[in-house]
Steps between C-alpha positions, in 0.01 A plus 500: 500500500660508798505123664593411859806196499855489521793506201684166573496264195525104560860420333460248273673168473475541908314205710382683744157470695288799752465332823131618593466386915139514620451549863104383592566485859586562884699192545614537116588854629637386809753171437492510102609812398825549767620154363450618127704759576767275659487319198477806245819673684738158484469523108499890470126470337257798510145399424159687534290414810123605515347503852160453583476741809159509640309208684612129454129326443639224308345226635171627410623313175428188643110462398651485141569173591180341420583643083679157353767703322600669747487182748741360265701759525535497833569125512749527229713756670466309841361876626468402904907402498572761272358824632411399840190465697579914683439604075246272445268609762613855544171762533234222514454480912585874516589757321877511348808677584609805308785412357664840454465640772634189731754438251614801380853443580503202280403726248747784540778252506408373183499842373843576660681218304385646181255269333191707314207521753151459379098489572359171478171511709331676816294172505615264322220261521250741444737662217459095324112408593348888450683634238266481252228631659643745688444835402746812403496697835585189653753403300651810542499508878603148556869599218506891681503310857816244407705783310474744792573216749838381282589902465474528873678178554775522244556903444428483147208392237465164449641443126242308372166285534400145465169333523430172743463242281513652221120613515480873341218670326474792267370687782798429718781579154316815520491621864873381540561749200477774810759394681885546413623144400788477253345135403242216591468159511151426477501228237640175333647550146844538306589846423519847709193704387258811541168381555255520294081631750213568247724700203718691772868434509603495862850623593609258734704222348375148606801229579304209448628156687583225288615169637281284727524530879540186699168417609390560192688202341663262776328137515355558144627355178844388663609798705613401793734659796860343325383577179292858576806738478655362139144537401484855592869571306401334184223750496788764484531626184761777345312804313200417661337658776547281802341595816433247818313485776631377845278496832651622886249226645617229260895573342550721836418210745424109397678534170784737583736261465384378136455892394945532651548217282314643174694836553829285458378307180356817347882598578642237376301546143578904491180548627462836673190641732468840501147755604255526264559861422838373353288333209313825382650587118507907387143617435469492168549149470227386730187387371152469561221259562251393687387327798225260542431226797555150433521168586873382615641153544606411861255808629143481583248794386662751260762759498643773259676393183629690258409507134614566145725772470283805355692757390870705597461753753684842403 
């Protein structure tokens, strides 16, 4: 069988880690991702950036505020200093810039200084509150609108996908299946797999994220801002599959400094960040399993996890 992925094997005995850098929104777009790239550039790091490209309605997140989880959250993080009040209210009085289009350049820079370019969302909030209701043909429409937006943008098709928060469905492993992405990152787990929809072995690998992500864990169980980054590194771990996630509008602007600093300690400890496509093994040694929504600690509703390791794909 003929399976869609790349050849390059994870050297063993190598601490290294896929640097996985979300971009949610226009002032994420706009002042987080140009100073990531400052950043990336002084320590000759490539990573893998995924834009969300059409309108910036985050705010519209804002009525989750009366859940208690995700309240706490909020509070935890310190969200208003973190993100700003221009995020937090974005598309609720009107309705929100699209971010590729007035920030293409952004974009194509990005693309220029060669880190791997992929789809996050065309609406990100909608993407994380609708996703699993929404049906196929939209699905479809809402991924076929932010891959022809990054080709046009960037001159080339976007490498790979990854879901907002990660919130993914059968129905969206399968309608991503038609579009050409060497990988996705759709899911939490441990090991690079083929999913697993109803019987059918898809042919997109799935690099699945597996440390926490700062809001996730700061202000809970002793994690705090001197401590966060030595956290993250003892997390680290050689033969394993080590894959973080970093945020433009949190690592790009309030905590760009603290990100700098992590980059030198991850240094320090032979630590390397590489793209995720770096972390794909030959074909025949990925395996499969399945993917089912779940609670998470640190994240309110559920998301995609992965599950027991099925079978070896040939």
């Amino acid at each position: 069988m003929s399976i869609k992925g790349t050849t390059q094997a994870v050297n063993t005995g190598e601490r290294r880690a896929g640097l996985r850098i979300d971009v949610d929104t226009y002032r994420g777009t706009l002042e987080g991702v140009p100073r990531l790239l400052e950043i990336l550039d002084k320590y000759n790091i490539k990573a893998s950036f995924f834009f969300s490209v059409g309108p910036d309605n985050m705010g519209r997140h804002l009525w989750r505020l009366i859940r208690p989880k995700f309240l706490s959250k909020m509070l935890r993080s310190r969200a208003a200093s973190l993100y700003g009040w221009d995020i937090l209210f974005k598309g609720t009085l009107w309705p929100g810039p699209e971010i590729g289009r007035k920030l293409a350049y952004i974009i194509h820079d990005t693309a220029l200084a060669g880190h791997e370019i992929g789809f996050h969302a065309w609406d990100h909030h909608a993407w994380q509150m609708k996703i699993e209701q929404m049906p196929a043909d939209e699905i479809k429409r809402q991924i076929k609108s932010g891959v022809n937006l990054l080709k046009e943008i960037t001159g080339k098709y976007p490498v790979a996908s990854a879901s907002p928060g990660w919130r993914t469905t059968e129905k969206v492993l399968t309608e991503k299946e038609k579009f050409d992405f060497s990988y996705n990152s759709d899911c939490r787990g441990d090991r690079v797999f083929y999913p697993l929809v109803k019987g059918e072995l898809l042919k997109t690998p799935q690099v699945p994220v597996t440390l926490p992500t700062y809001d996730e864990v700061i202000g809970a169980n002793g994690v705090t801002e001197k401590n966060y980054n030595d956290f993250i590194l003892s997390k680290i771990v050689p033969d394993n599959l080590n894959v973080y996630t970093i945020h433009a509008e949190v690592e790009g602007i309030a905590c760009a400094q603290m990100f700098s600093d992590l980059i030198v300690k991850a240094q320090d400890r032979g630590i390397g960040f590489v793209p995720l496509s770096i972390l794909i093994p030959p074909e025949g040694s990925i395996p499969a399993a399945e993917i089912s929504l779940k609670t998470f600690p640190g994240r309110e509703g559920t998301l995609a996890v992965q599950q027991n390791l099925i079978e070896q794909a040939a």
